[in-house]
Every structure is written in C-alpha cells, then in structure tokens.
N, C-alpha and C positions, 0 to 999 in steps of 0.2 A: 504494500500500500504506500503513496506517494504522500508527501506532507505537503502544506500550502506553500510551504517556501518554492518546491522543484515544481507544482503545476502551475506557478505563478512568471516562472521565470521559460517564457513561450519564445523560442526561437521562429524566425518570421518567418520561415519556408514550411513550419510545421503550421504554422496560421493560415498559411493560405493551402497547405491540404488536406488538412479541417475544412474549411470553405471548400473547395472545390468538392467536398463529400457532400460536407451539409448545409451548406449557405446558400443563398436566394438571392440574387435580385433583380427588385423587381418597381414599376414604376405604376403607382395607383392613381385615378382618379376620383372625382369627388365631385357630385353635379349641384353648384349652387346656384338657385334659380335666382337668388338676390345679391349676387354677385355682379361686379361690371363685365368678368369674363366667364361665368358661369358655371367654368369647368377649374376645382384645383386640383393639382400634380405634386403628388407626394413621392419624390423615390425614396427608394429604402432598400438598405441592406439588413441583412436577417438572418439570426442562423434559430431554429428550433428544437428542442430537445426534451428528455423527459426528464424530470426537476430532478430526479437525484445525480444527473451533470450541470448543474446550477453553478457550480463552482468554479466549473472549466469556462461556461460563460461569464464569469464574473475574470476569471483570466484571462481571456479575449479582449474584456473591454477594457481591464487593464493595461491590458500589451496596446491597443490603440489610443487608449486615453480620450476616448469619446464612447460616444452610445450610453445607450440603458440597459441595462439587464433588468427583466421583471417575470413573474410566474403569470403562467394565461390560464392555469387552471390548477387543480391539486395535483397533475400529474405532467405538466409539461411549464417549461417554460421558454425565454426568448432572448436574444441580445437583439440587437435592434440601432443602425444610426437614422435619421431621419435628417438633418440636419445638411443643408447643402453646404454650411463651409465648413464641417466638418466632413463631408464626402470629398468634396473640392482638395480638402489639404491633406487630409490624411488619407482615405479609404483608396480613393484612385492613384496617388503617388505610391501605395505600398503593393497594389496589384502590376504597377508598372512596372516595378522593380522585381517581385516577386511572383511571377507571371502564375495565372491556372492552366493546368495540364489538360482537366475534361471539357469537352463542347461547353460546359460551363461559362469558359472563356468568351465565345462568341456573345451569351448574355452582358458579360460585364463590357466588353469594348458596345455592344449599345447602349447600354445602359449608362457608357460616360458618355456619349454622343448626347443623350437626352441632357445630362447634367452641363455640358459646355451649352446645348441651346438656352437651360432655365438661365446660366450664367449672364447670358446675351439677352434674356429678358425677351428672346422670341416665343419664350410660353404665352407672353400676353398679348400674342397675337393672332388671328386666325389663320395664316400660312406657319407661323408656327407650331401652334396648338396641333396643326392635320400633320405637321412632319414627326411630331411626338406622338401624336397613335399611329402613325404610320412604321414608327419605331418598336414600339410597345406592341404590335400585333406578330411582329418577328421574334417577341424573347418570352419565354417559359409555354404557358400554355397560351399565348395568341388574345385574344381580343375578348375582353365577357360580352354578353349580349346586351347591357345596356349601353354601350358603347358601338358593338356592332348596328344596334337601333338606330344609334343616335348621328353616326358618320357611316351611312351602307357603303359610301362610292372610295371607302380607303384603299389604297393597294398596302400593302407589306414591302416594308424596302429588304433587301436580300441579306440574310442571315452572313457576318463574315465569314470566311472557310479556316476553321481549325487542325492544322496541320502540323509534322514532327513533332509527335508527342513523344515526348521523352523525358522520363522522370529527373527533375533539375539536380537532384538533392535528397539528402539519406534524409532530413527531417520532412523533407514533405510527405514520404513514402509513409513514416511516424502520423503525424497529421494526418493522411489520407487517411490509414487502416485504423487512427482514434473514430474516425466518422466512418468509414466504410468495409473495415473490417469485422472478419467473425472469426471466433474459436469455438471450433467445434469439436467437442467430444463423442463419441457415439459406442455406444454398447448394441451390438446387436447379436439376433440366436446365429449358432454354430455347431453344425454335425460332428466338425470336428475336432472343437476343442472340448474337452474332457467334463469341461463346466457347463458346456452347452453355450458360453457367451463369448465373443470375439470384442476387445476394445480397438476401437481406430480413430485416429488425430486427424483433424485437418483445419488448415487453413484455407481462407476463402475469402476473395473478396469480389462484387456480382455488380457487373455497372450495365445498361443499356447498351447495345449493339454498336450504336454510333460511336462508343468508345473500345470499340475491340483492339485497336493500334496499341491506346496506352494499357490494356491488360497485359496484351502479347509482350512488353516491354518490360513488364516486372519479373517474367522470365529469362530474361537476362540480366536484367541487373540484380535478383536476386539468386542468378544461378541455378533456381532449380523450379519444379513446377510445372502447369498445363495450362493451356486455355481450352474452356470449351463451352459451345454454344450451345443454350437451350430449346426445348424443343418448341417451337414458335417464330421462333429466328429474335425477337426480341431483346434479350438479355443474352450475356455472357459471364461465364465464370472462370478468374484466374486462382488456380487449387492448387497445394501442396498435402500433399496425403503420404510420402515414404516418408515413415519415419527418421532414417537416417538426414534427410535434409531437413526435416525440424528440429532437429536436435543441435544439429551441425551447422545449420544456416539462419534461419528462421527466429528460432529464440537466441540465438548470441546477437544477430541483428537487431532486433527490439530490447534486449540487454544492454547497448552500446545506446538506441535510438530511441527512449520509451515511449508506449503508447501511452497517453494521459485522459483519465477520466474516469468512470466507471469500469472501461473496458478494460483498465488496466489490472484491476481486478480477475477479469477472465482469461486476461492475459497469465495473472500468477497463478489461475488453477490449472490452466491449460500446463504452465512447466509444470506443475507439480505431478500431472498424471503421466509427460511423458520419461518424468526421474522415474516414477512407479515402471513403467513399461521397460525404460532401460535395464532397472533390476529384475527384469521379468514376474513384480508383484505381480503384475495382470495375470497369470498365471496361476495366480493361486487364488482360493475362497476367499480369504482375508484381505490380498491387496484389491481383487474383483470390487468387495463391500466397500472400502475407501474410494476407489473411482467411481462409483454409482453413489457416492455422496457426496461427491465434489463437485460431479457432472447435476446434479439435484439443485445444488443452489448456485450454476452458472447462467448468463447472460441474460433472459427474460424471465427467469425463475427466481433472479437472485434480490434479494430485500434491501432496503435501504442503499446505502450511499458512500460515499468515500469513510 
C-alpha cells in the first residue's frame, strides 16, 4: 500500500496516461433563452472514478494546481477544470509537452481548437458559435439532439489523424495500466490437477479497435505478450498470461514504475499469488485456500480504499 506522500508526488507522463485511460474532454453547451447569445460553452476537462480513488484525484489536481475535485454520488467521484485560463495555461501547455498516445489525442487537439476560438471571443459570434458545434460534433460521442434540433444544417469538421503511436515513457505505461489496467486472477476446474482447480495470472489491458497500433506496441516495449481481437471486431486485448514473463517482466516493471490508486492494491495481491505459484503453493490445498482468498477481495470485490 502507497502512503500520501508517493501518490502525491505524480510524474507528468504518468498524468497524462491516467488521462488518456480515463479523462474526457469535452465541450458543453447550455441554451439560455435570456441571454444576448443564447447558447453558453462550457469546456471541461474531466476524469471520473469510483470515490474510493478520491485521493488519486485529489493528486491530479495537485500535480496541476487547478480544478476541483468533488464526489457526484456515494460511489463515484470527479476532478474537473472548467476554467479557461486555467485550461489556457496549464491543461493544454502540459498535453503539449506530454502528448496522449490513444485517439484520445484527436479529442484534445479539438478540443484546444474550440479553446483558442472562446480565446478570440468568436464564441460570441454566430460564425463562431457554428465552427464550435461544428467542432464538438467530431469529438467523443458527436452532437446531443438538442443541438442537433437546434443547428440541423452543421457538417463535422474532420477528426485529426492519430498516428505513430508509440508509448513515450515507462511512466505513462504506469499511468495508463492505473486507469486501464487489470489483474487478473483466475481459479478454474481441472481434470488434471489433483485438486480439481488450475490457478492462472494475467494481465490485461482492452482498449477499442481504433487503438490496436498502441496495444501491438506494448509488446515490444514490454517484451513479452499478445494482442488479440474480440469477437465483434470492436475491442482488443493486449494479455500477458506465461507466467514466467510476469514474474520476470511485468511485476519488476510496475516495481520500478508503480501503478497508483486502488489498483495498486490488486497490483500487490496479484505479486503475492504469483510468489505463491513460484513456490508451487498453488499446488497444494493450503496454498489453493490463500489464492481463493486473495482473489475474493480483489479488484470489484475489494472494500474500501487506500
């Protein structure tokens, strides 16, 4: 378990692959009919999570030194910048420098396009106002329908193209797998082993199709691993399931890189079953009963918080 002082002290390539896992953004509108320009434009940067990572977003907003962090309900909360000269100074000079790896990217280079127009005060215009949902109907899910109502004749200006992805930096890979990683334990039956129960490891991490480039790539730069596409064509998953390259790759990589947050947690149950597996517990009744109680209060099962 991680104390406040190491989750507090966020290396900036691990920030931004946290964000490019779990971060948003996104450009709202707001129809006020008693306004002079009727429509207001709120962008916003966002990451969402379930409150018992409360802490890590309290370290994001630190590492930025803007935003709010606040809970949205008893089981999630939010960090949050809204503020344009705080996206202006901070948010987009730190994405500049420390670029996103997933199509994600494409959201944020429009998403500053929209923020250099509000700069320029061509929101308060109507050629303005139509190049901004013209922007906004290209980034996340496209246009709501009160907007599509309200502008039918918009085209979508064309999504940039995201290309050479290639993981920058060991801490973004950290940063990514805190938001997009999984540890997975698995007990399943077996004819052949003696117990009836076979234990297997793996790592996992499952992004949308359009990012198959940067999966394929964490195979090399982590040396060991697969990709492989779901059945739908949708999604894909980059796995590491031999043992020997978890042991040998995988956890001394996250040893060196940590993941931070809740998952760090799953992270230390994850080593601890595959110390168990090395000594061949798994093999016996005894060390069997410890892995099925470790695996018991990991990742969506597990209670509370740092």
């Amino acid at each position: 378990m991680e104390n406040s002082n190491q989750i507090n002290n966020l290396d900036p390539n691990f920030v931004s692959g946290f964000i490019d896992g779990e971060g948003t953004f996104s450009i709202y509108f707001s129809y006020r009919p008693e306004s002079k320009f009727e429509w207001n434009i709120t962008p916003k940067v966002s990451i969402l999570l379930h409150s018992r990572d409360i802490e890590l977003l309290r370290a994001i907003q630190s590492f930025f030194k803007v935003g709010n962090v606040k809970r949205s309900s008893q089981n999630t909360a939010y960090f949050e910048v809204t503020r344009i000269n705080d996206i202006e100074t901070v948010i987009v000079p730190h994405f500049d420098k420390y670029p996103l790896m997933t199509k994600k990217m494409a959201d944020f280079l429009l998403f500053k396009s929209v923020i250099g127009l509000i700069i320029e005060k061509q929101h308060l215009t109507i050629d303005g106002l139509r190049k901004i949902i013209s922007i906004k109907a290209s980034m996340n899910r496209g246009l709501p329908d009160g907007l599509k109502k309200a502008f039918p004749d918009i085209i979508p200006v064309s999504r940039p193209l995201v290309q050479n992805q290639l993981i920058p930096d060991p801490q973004w890979v950290a940063g990514f797998t805190s938001g997009e990683g999984c540890l997975l334990v698995k007990v399943r039956k077996s004819s052949t082993n003696r117990l009836g129960l076979q234990v297997e490891l793996e790592f996992q991490i499952t992004q949308h199709t359009r990012d198959k480039q940067l999966l394929l790539s964490f195979k090399n730069y982590l040396g060991c691993g697969r990709y492989r596409e779901r059945i739908g064509g949708l999604a894909g998953d980059f796995n590491v399931s031999k043992l020997s390259d978890l042991t040998e790759k995988i956890i001394p990589f996250f040893d060196k890189y940590p993941i931070r947050g809740v998952k760090a947690l799953d992270f230390a149950d994850f080593k601890a079953v595959a110390e168990l597996m090395l000594n061949k517990e798994h093999l016996t009744e005894s060390g069997l009963k410890k892995i099925q109680k470790i695996k018991a209060g990991m990742n969506s099962l597990r209670k509370g918080g740092l």
